[in-house]
C-alpha positions in Angstrom: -20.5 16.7 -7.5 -19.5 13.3 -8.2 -16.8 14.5 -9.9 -15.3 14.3 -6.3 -16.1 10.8 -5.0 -14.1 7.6 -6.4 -16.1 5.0 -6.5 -14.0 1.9 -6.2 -16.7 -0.6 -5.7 -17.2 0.1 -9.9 -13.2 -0.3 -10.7 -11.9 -3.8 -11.5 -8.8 -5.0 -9.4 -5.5 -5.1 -11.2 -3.1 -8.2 -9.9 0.4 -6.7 -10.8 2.0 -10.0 -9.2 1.4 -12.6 -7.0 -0.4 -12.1 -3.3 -1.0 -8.3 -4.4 -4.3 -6.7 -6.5 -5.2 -3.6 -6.3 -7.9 -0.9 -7.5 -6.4 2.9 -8.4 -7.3 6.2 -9.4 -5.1 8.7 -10.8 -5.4 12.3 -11.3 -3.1 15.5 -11.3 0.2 13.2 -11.1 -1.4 11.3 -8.0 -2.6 8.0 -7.4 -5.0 6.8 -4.7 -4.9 3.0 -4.5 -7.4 0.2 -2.4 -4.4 -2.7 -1.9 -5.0 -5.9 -0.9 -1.7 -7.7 0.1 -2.2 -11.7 1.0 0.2 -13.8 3.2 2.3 -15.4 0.1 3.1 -11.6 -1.2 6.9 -11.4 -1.2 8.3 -8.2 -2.1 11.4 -9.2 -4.6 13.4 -5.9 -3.7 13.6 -2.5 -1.5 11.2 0.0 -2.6 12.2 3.7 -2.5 9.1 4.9 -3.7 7.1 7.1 -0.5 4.0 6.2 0.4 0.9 7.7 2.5 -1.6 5.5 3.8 -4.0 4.1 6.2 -4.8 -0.1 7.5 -8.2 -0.9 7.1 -7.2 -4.7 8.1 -5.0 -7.2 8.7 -1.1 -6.8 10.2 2.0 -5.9 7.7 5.6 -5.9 8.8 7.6 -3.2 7.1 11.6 -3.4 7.5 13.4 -0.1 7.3 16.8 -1.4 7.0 16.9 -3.0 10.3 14.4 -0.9 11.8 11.1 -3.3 12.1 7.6 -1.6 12.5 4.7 -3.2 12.7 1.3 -1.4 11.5 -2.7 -2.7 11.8 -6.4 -1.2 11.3 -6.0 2.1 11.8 -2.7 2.6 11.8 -1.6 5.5 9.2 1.8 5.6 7.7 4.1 8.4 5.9 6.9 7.3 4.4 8.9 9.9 2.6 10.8 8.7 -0.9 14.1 8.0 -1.2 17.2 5.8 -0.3 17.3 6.9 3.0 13.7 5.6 3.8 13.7 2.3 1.7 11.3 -0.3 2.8 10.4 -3.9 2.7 7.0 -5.3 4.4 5.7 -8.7 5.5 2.3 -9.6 5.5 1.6 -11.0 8.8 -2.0 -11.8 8.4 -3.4 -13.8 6.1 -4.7 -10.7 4.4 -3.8 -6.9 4.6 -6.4 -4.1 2.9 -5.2 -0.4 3.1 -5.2 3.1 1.2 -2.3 4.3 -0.3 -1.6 7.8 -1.9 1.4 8.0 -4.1 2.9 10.5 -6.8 3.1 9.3 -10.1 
């Protein structure tokens, strides 16, 4: 059965770019990512890409187009892809850790 259970304590981190590492799994054109986001992250553009996830800790500001929202532990989010949902965040702590699903 562990076919079923990811065991991200085994999986190195990958740092893509500065302030951001992360730990993934990807199976069936989906990818379930551990993120870690530090205070000097800076997004260099809008993403489009939709994301589902959960805060395990630390605050993160994410700007949708004007619209500012504020998540924390144990805060989920959906946020659909597309245009019309683009998004920026802000980490507001010095650290943010969270699960994120995404397509692939």
């Amino acid at each position: 059965m562990e076919q079923y259970r990811i065991d991200f304590e085994s999986m190195e981190w990958e740092e893509p770019a500065e302030g951001v590492r992360f730990k993934a799994y990807e199976q069936d054109g989906r990818k379930l990512r551990l993120v870690e986001f530090a205070k000097e992250f800076v997004e260099a553009d809008w993403c489009c890409k939709g994301h589902i996830g959960y805060i395990l800790e630390g605050e993160i500001e994410i700007d949708f187009d004007g619209d500012v929202i504020t998540f924390g532990p144990g805060d989920g989010l959906f946020i659909p892809a597309g245009e019309e949902h683009k998004h920026i965040g802000r980490v507001l702590t010095d650290k943010v850790k969270a699960i994120l699903v995404e397509d692939i």
